[in-house]
C-alpha positions as CSV (number, residue, x, y, z in Angstrom):
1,X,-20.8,15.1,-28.8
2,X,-18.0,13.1,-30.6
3,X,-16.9,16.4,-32.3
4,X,-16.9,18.0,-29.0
5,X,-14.3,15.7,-27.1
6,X,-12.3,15.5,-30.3
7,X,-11.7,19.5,-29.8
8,X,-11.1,19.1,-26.0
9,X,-8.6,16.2,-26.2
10,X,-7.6,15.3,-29.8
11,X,-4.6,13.7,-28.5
12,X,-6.9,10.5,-27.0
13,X,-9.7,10.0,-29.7
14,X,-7.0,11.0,-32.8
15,X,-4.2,8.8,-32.9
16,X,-2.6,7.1,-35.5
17,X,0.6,5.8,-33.4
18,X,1.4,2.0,-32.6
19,X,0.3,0.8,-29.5
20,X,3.2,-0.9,-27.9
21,X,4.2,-4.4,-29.3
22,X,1.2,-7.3,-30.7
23,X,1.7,-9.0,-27.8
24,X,1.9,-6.2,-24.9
25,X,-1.0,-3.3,-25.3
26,X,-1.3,-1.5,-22.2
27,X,-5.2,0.1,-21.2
28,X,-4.1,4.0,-20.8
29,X,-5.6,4.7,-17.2
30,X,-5.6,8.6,-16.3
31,X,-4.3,7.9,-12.7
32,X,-4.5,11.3,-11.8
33,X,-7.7,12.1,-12.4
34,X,-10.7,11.6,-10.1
35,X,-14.0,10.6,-11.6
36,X,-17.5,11.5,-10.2
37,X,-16.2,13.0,-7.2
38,X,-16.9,16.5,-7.8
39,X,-19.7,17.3,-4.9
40,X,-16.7,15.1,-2.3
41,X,-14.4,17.3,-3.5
42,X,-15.5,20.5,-3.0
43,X,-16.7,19.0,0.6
44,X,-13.2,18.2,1.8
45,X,-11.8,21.4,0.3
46,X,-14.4,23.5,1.9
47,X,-13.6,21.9,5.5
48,X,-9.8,22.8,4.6
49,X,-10.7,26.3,4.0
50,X,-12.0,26.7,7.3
51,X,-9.2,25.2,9.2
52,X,-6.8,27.8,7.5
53,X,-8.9,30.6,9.2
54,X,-7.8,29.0,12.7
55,X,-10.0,26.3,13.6
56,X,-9.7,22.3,14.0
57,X,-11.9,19.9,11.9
58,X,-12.1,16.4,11.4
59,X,-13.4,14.8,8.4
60,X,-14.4,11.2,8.5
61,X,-14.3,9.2,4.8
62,X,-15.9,5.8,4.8
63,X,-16.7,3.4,2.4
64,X,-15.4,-0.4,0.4
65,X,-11.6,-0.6,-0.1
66,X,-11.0,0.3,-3.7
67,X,-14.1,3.1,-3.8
68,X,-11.5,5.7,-4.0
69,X,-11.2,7.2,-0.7
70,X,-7.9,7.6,-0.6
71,X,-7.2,9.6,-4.1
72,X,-10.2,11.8,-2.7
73,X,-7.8,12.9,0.0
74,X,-5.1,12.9,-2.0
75,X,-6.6,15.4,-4.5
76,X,-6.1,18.0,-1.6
77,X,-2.4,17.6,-1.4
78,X,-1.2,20.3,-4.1
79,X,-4.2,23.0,-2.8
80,X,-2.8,22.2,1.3
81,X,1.1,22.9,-0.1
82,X,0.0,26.3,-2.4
83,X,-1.6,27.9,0.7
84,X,1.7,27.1,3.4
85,X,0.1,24.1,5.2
86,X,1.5,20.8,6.3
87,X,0.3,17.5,4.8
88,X,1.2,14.4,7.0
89,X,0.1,10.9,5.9
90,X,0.0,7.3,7.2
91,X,-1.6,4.5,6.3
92,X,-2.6,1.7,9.2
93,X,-2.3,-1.9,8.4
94,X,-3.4,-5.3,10.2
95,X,-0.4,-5.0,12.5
96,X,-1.1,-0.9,13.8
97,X,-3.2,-2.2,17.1
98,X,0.3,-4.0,18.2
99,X,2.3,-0.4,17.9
100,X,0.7,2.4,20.3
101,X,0.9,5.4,19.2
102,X,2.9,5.0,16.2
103,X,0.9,6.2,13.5
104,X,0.6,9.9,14.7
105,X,4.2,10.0,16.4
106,X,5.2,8.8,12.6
107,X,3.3,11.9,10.9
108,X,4.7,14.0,13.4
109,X,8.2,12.7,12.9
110,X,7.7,13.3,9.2
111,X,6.7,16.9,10.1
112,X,9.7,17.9,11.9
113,X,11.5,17.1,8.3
114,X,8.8,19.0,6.1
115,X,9.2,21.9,8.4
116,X,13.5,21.8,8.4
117,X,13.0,21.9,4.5
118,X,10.7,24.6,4.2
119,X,11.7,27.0,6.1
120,X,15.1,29.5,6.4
121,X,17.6,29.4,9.1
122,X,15.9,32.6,10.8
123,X,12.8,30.8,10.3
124,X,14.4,27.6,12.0
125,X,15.4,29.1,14.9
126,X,12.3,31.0,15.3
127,X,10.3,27.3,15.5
128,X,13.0,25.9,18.1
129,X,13.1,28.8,19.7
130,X,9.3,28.6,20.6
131,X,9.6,24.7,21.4
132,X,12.1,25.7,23.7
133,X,9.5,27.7,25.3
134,X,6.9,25.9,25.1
135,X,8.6,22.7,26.5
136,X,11.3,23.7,29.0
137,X,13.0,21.4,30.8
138,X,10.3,18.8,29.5
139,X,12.2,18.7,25.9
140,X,13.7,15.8,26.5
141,X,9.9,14.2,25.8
142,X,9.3,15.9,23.0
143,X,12.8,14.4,21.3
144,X,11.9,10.7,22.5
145,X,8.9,11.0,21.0
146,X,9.7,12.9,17.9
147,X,13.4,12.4,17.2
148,X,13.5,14.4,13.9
149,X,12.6,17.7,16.4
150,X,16.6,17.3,16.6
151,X,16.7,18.7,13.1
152,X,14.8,22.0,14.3
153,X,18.1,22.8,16.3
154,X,21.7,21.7,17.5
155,X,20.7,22.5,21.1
156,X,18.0,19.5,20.9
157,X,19.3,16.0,21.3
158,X,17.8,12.7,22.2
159,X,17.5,12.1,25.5
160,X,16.6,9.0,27.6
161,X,13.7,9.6,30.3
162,X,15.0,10.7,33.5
163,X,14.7,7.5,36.1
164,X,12.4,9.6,38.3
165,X,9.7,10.7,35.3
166,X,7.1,8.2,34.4
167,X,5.0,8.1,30.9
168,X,1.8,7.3,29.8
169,X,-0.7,8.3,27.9
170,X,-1.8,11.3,29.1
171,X,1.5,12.8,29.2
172,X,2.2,11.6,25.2
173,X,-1.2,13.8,24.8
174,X,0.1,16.5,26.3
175,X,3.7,16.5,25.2
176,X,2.0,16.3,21.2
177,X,-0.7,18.7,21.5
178,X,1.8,21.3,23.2
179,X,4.5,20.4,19.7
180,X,1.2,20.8,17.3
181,X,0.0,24.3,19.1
182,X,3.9,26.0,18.5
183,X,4.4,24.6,14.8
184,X,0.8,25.1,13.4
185,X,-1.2,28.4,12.3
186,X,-3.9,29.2,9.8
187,X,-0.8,30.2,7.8
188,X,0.4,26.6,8.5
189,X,-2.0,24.8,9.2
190,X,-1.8,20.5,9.3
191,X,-4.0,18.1,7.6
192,X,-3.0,14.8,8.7
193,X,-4.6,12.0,6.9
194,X,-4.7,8.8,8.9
195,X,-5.7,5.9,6.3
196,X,-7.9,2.6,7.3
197,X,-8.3,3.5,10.7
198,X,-9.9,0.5,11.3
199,X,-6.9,-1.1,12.2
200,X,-5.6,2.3,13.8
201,X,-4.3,1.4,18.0
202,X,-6.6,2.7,20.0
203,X,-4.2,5.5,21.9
204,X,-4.1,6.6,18.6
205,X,-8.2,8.0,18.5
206,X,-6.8,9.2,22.1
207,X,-4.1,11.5,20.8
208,X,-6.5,12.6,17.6
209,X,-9.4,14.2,20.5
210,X,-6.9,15.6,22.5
211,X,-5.2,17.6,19.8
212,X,-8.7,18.6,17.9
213,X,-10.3,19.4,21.4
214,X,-7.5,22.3,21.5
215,X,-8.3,25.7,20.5
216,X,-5.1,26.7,20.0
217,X,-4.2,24.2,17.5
218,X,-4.9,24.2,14.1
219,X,-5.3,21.1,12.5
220,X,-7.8,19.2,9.6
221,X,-7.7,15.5,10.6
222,X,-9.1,13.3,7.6
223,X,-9.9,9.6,8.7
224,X,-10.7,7.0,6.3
225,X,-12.0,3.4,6.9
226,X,-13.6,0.4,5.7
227,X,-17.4,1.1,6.4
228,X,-18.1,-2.6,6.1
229,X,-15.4,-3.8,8.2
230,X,-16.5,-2.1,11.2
231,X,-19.0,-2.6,14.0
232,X,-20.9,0.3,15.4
233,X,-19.2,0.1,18.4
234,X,-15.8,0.7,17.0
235,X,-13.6,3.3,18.4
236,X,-14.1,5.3,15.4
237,X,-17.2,6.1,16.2
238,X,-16.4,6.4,19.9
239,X,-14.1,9.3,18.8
240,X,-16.7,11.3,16.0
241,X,-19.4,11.2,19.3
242,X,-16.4,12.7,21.4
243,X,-15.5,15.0,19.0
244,X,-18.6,16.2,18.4
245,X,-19.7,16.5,22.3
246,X,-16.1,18.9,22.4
247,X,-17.7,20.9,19.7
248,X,-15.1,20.4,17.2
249,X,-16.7,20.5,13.4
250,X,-17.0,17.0,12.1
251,X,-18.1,15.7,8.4
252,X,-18.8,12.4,7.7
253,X,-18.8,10.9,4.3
254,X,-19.8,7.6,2.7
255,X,-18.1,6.9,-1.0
256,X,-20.2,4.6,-2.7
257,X,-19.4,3.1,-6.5
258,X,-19.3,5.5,-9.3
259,X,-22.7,5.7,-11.2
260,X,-22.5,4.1,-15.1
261,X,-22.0,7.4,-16.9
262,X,-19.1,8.3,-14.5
263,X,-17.6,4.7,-14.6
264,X,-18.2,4.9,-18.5
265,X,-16.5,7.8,-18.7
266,X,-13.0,6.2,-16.7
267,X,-13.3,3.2,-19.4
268,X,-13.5,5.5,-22.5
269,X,-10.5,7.1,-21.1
270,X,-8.7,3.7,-20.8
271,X,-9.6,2.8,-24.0
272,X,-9.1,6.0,-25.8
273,X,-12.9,5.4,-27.3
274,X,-15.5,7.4,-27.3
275,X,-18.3,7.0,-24.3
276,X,-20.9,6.2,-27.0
277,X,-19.0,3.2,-28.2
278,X,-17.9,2.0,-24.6
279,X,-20.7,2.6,-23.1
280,X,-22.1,-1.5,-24.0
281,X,-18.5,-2.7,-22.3
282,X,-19.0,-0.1,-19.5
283,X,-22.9,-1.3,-18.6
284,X,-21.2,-5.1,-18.0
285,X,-18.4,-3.7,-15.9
286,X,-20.7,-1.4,-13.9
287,X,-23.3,-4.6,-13.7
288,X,-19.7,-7.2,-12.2
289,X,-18.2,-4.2,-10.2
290,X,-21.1,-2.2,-8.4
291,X,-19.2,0.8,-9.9
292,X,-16.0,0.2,-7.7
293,X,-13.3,1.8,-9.4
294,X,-10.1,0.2,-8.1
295,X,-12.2,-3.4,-8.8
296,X,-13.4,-2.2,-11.8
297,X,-9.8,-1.5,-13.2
298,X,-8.5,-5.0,-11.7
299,X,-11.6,-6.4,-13.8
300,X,-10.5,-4.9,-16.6
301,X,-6.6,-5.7,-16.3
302,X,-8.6,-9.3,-16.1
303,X,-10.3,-9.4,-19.4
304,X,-7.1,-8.3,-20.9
305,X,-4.6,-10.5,-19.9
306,X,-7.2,-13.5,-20.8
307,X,-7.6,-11.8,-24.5
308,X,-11.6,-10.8,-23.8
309,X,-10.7,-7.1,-23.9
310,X,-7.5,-6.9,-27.0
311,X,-6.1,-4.4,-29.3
312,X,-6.6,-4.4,-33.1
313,X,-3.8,-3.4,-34.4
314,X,-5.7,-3.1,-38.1
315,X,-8.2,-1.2,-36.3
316,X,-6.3,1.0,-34.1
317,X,-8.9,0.1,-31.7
318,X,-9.9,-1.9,-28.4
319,X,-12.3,-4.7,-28.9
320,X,-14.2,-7.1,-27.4
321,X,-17.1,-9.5,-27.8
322,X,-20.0,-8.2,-25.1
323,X,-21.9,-11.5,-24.9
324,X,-18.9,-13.8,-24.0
325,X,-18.0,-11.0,-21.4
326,X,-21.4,-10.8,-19.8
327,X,-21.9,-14.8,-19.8
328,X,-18.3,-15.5,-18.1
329,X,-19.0,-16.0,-14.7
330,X,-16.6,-13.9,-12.6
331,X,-16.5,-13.6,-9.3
332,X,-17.6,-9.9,-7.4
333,X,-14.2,-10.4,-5.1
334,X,-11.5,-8.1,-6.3
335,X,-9.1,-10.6,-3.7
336,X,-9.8,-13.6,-6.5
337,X,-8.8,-11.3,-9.0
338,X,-5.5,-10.4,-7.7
339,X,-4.3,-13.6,-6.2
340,X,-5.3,-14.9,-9.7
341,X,-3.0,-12.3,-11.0
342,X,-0.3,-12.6,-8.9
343,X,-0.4,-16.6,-9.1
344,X,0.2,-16.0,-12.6
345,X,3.6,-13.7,-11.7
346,X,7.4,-15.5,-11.9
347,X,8.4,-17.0,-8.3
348,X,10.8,-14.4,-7.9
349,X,8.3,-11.8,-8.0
350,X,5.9,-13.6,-6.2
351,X,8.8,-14.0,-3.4
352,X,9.6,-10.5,-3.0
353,X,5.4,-9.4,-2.8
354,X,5.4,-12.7,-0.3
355,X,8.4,-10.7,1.7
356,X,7.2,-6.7,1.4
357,X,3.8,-8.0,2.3
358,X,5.1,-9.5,6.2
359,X,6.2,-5.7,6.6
360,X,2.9,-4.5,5.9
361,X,1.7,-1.7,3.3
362,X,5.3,0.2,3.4
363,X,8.5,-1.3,3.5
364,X,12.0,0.9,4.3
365,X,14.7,1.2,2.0
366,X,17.2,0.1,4.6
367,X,15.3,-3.2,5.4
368,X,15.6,-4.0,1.0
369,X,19.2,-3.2,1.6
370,X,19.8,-5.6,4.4
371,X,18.3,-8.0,2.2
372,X,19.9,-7.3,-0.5
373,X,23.1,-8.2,1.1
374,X,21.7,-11.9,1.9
375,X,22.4,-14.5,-0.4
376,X,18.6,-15.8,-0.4
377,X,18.1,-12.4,-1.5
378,X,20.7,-11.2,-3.6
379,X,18.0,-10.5,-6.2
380,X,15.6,-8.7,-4.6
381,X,16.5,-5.6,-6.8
382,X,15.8,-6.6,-9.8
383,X,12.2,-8.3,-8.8
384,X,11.4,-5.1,-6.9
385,X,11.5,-3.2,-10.5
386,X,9.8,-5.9,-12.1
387,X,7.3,-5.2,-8.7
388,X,7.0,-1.8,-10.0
389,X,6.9,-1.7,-13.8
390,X,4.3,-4.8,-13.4
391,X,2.4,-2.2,-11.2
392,X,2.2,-3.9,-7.8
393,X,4.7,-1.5,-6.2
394,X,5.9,2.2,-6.2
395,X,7.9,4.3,-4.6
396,X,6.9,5.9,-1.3
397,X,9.0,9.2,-1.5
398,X,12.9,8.8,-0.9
399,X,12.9,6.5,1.7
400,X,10.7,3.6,0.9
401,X,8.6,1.4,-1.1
402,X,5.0,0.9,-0.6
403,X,2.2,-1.7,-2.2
404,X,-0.2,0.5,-4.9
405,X,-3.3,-0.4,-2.4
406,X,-4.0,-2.3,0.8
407,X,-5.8,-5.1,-1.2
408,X,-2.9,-5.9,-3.4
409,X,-0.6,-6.7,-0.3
410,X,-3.3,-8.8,1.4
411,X,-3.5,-10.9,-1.6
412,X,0.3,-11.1,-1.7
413,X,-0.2,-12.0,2.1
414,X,-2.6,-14.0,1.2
415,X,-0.1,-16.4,-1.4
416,X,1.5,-17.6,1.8
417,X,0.1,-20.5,3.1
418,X,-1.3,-20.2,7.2
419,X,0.5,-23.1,8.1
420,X,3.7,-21.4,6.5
421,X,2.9,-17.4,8.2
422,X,4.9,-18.2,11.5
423,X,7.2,-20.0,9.8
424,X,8.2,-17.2,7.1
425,X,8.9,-14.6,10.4
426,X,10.7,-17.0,12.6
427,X,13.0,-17.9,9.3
428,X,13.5,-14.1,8.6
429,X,14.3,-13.6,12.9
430,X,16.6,-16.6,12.6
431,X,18.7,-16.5,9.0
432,X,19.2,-12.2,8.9
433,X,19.4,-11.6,12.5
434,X,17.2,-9.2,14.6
435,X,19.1,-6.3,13.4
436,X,17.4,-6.1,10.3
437,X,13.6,-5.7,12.3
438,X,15.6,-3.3,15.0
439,X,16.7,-1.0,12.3
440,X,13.4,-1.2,9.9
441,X,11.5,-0.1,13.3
442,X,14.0,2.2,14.4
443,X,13.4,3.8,11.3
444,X,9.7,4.7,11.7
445,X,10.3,5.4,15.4
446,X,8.2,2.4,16.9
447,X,10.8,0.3,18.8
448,X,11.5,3.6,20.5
449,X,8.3,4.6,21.7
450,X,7.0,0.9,22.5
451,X,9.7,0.9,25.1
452,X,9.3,4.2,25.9
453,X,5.5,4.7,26.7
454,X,4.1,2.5,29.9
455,X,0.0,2.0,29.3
């Protein structure tokens, strides 16, 4: 077995290179590969496969933050852009039930972009062309909601409602389905991936029926959520009953931990050791972790930093000493772990995680530019690439930065005290002005629709 991975990746079991510096060894994670997901993958693909011959699904994920169901979704990405279709993301955080409707205007917004970039001038004007249609007179909707439609065409401009026109929700429904019926096919058809729904708004689940229910869309919806967070009375499980009483195909999928010979193989290929060899280490991770993979890399990361899990540099190998391991008595909460590790971080660091983490899970590039021009922080720069290199933050496409996963920001969250939480927003409102939050929000479209929208 040995000889055989040796002749499928000789690069990671033969090495005779220097890792890095005595005092900074890195574990070498494969962060894009997905371990023991194989029967959830074909799944997800499968219900893709149908959409793109004309018909809507939804596909519900649940399961523990950190079981991976995000990078299960994510694994779809390259397969939905090779066959023509549209892949729209957002991720919901504590603050979503405050902003109605913003997560699926925001994916829609995004789409407008994806489909200017794609597509030629003829095919441009073929797109606007059928909105114009489509909508009539009603446009002006359609580019409150949605401002980016404006890139679609010249002839489309914001408008303000008309004084006589009244909006709720019913007419946000419509106005949406009627955008997602002209821009999608099976040749184009949309997944839109909606992450930790349990903190989704409810007019959000109201806009995700109404779209699905319509046979002449053609969308794959993909809802994840915190199984263990959730009641059965939520509204995500209000919306599965409705969708499945309006006929529209609907999977539901619970991600448990990875079983020990899949989590053994994820730490041989961190340690660049064979599984026979890891497999001791491996059975002691599984036995702290439940086979969680995003805890059972933070548990890891742990026993480095605190020198139970080091590199010999004589050896040219990881070691570590099982029974000290097994007898240290760690907690199972991967929220101790971080807000151990970030304690451990330089203030500066820890002010900046402190800041991005009051904006929630994403945070705009103009907002870090605003504050960038304050003197309190001037800095905020250079601790954001410390933030990244140290692997708290990354980039969110060209427009953005965003925290690695949900639990990292909560723990950053976490670091400020509840006495200081008010405090820390009112300071922000008072010292940089409400032009900073009105341009962040204008950004992602929600101080426009808040006032825009009458429930």
């Amino acid at each position: 077995e040995d000889l055989h991975l040796l002749l499928l990746d000789p690069d990671r079991f033969l090495f005779d290179k220097e890792m890095g510096t005595h005092e900074n060894v890195d574990l070498l994670y494969r962060k894009g590969k997905l371990y023991g997901r194989d029967k959830e993958e074909s799944l997800i693909t499968d219900a893709f496969c149908r959409v793109s011959r004309g018909k809507s699904e939804a596909f519900f994920i649940g399961g523990f933050s950190g079981s991976g169901k995000s990078k299960l979704v994510n694994s779809l990405r390259d397969r939905v852009d090779a066959v023509g279709g549209y892949v729209l993301t957002y991720k919901c955080d504590d603050v979503s039930k405050e902003k109605p409707f913003y997560g699926i205007v925001t994916a829609l917004d995004q789409l407008c972009t994806i489909i200017q970039g794609r597509n030629t001038p003829e095919g441009l004007l073929a797109v606007a062309n059928n909105l114009k249609s489509a909508f009539g007179d009603d446009y002006w909707l359609l580019t409150s909601l949605l401002p980016n439609v404006c890139l679609l065409s010249s002839d489309f401009i914001v408008n303000r409602k008309p004084a006589s026109e009244t909006i709720n929700i019913r007419s946000v429904c419509f106005t949406l389905v009627r955008f997602v019926r002209v821009v999608s096919s099976p040749v184009h058809a949309i997944m839109l991936f909606l992450d930790d729904l349990q903190w989704a708004d409810d007019t959000v689940f109201e806009v995700i029926h109404t779209i699905l229910s319509d046979t002449l869309s053609c969308m794959f919806f993909v809802g994840t959520y915190r199984d263990n967070e959730v009641r059965s009375h939520h509204a995500i499980f209000n919306l599965i009953h409705k969708l499945e009483a309006s006929n529209v195909p609907t999977t539901k999928l619970l991600l448990n931990g990875l079983n020990q010979e899949d989590l053994n193989t994820m730490i041989s290929d961190a340690l660049c050791l064979f599984p026979r060899i890891c497999k001791p280490l491996s059975d002691i991770v599984f036995q702290k972790t439940k086979g969680n993979p995003f805890f059972a890399l933070e548990f890891m990361e742990s026993l480095r930093t605190r020198g139970l899990l080091r590199y010999n540099h004589q050896l040219k190998r990881w070691v570590w000493n099982e029974s000290i391991i097994r007898s240290e008595e760690i907690t199972d909460n991967v929220q101790y772990l971080l807000s151990s590790k970030l304690n451990g971080l330089p203030g500066n660091i820890q002010g900046l995680l402190k800041v991005l983490a009051c904006f929630g899970t994403t945070t705009s590039e103009v907002l870090i530019g605003y504050l960038g021009e304050t003197i309190e922080y001037s800095t905020i720069r250079d601790s954001l690439e410390h933030a990244i290199n140290d692997g708290f933050v990354e980039k969110d496409g060209q427009s953005g930065f965003k925290f690695v996963h949900d639990k990292v920001r909560e723990a950053a969250y976490n670091l400020i005290p509840a006495s200081d939480k008010n405090q820390v927003c009112v300071c922000f409102d008072n010292v940089h002005g409400p032009e900073i939050f009105l341009t962040y929000y204008r950004c992602n479209s929600f101080m426009h629709v808040s006032s825009l929208v009458s429930l």
